[in-house]
C-alpha angles and dihedrals in degrees: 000000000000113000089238090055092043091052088047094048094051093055090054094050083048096047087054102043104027091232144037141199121226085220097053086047087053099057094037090060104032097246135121106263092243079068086058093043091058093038085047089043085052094043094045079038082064094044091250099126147346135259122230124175106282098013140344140284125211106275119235119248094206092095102099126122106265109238088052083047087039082065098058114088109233107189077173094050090050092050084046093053090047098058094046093055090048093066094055110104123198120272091029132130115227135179122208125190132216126277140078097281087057081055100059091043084061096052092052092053109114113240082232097061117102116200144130107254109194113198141160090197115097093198090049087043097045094045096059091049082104092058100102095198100031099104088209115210105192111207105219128206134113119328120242100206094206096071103015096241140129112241132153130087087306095058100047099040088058088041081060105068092049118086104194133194088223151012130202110207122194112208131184089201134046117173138157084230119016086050123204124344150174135185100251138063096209094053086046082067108046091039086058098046088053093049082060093056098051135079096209123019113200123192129216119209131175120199100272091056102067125098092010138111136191134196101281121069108205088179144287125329087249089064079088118074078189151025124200109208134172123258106265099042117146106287091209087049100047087041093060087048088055099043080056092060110261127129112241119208118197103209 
């Protein structure tokens, strides 16, 4: 078997089962497993999946910069929004993470709502200045461009004297066994010391963030109570979160 048919069958074998082992793939093929670590460093060097000890789990295509992710047209992402913003009450306090699903929650908050929105996020916190009953806390640190959002010492020690109702968490990975996960080890923290904070962490996760992973692991899929997908997620996948316990919400 050709390199080039090995690696594409082993993306296929990934795609169906949402992981594979570099033994297994050894066997299957007939190669020494250092011949499926390379094939598997090439493959994680393309962005087309990502390494775990022992093997490889699907990567997440949610990484990119977000102004280049805020120009793609989610109809998923907006459904998902909806329905987030649906779950805040008046009188709560709620924090909302960075990214362009967060976004759309914002935009879905009713002007009528009154409510205390933390965020560490500027876009998030400039785009509800319009909302005349949001009382808006804007974490301060060090701002990570890619997402837009404060992180560092600074962030998380002033996340640590709020306790929130909620807390919307943006991922760029959700798997049943990778668990949740993010690309960038500053924003795995941050997004750690604000599930802490919280009584109830929901996910939001768009189509092109299940059964993926990236190379920052933020906890186990049961750090979420609940997990906001879009309508036409996977039903086997959304059936094994919630026979691990976590609530799915189909926006």
């Amino acid at each position: 078997m050709l390199t080039s048919q090995r690696k594409k069958k082993t993306l296929e074998i990934l795609a169906s089962t949402g992981q594979v082992l570099a033994g297994d793939l050894a066997q299957a093929f007939g190669v020494s497993e250092d011949t499926i670590r390379r094939d598997l460093r090439e493959l994680a060097a393309e962005g087309l999946l990502q390494r775990v000890h022992g093997g490889a789990l699907p990567a997440s295509s949610a990484v990119a910069p977000f102004a280049q992710r805020r120009g793609l047209e989610s109809s998923g992402k907006q459904q998902i929004g909806r329905a987030a913003a649906a779950m805040i009450e008046a009188g709560q306090i709620v924090f909302i993470d960075g990214g362009t699903t967060s976004a759309e929650l914002v935009r879905h908050i009713p002007h009528t709502l009154a409510a205390t929105v933390v965020t560490h996020s500027p876009t998030v916190a400039v785009a509800l200045v319009d909302h005349p009953q949001i009382d808006v806390v804007m974490i301060g640190g060090k701002l990570y461009k890619h997402s837009i959002v404060n992180v560092g010492a600074a962030a998380i020690e002033a996340m640590s004297h709020i306790n929130a109702d909620l807390y919307f968490m943006g991922v760029t990975g959700v798997h049943l066994t990778a668990g949740l996960s993010t690309g960038d080890l500053e924003e795995a923290y941050v997004k750690r010391a604000l599930a802490a904070r919280a009584a109830e962490t929901v996910v939001l996760a768009s189509m092109e963030k299940l059964n993926a992973a990236s190379a920052y692991a933020i906890g186990d899929i049961t750090l979420a109570r609940t997990i906001v997908v879009e309508p036409d997620a996977p039903g086997a996948f959304c059936s094994r979160l919630e026979t691990l316990g976590v609530s799915v919400v189909r926006a």
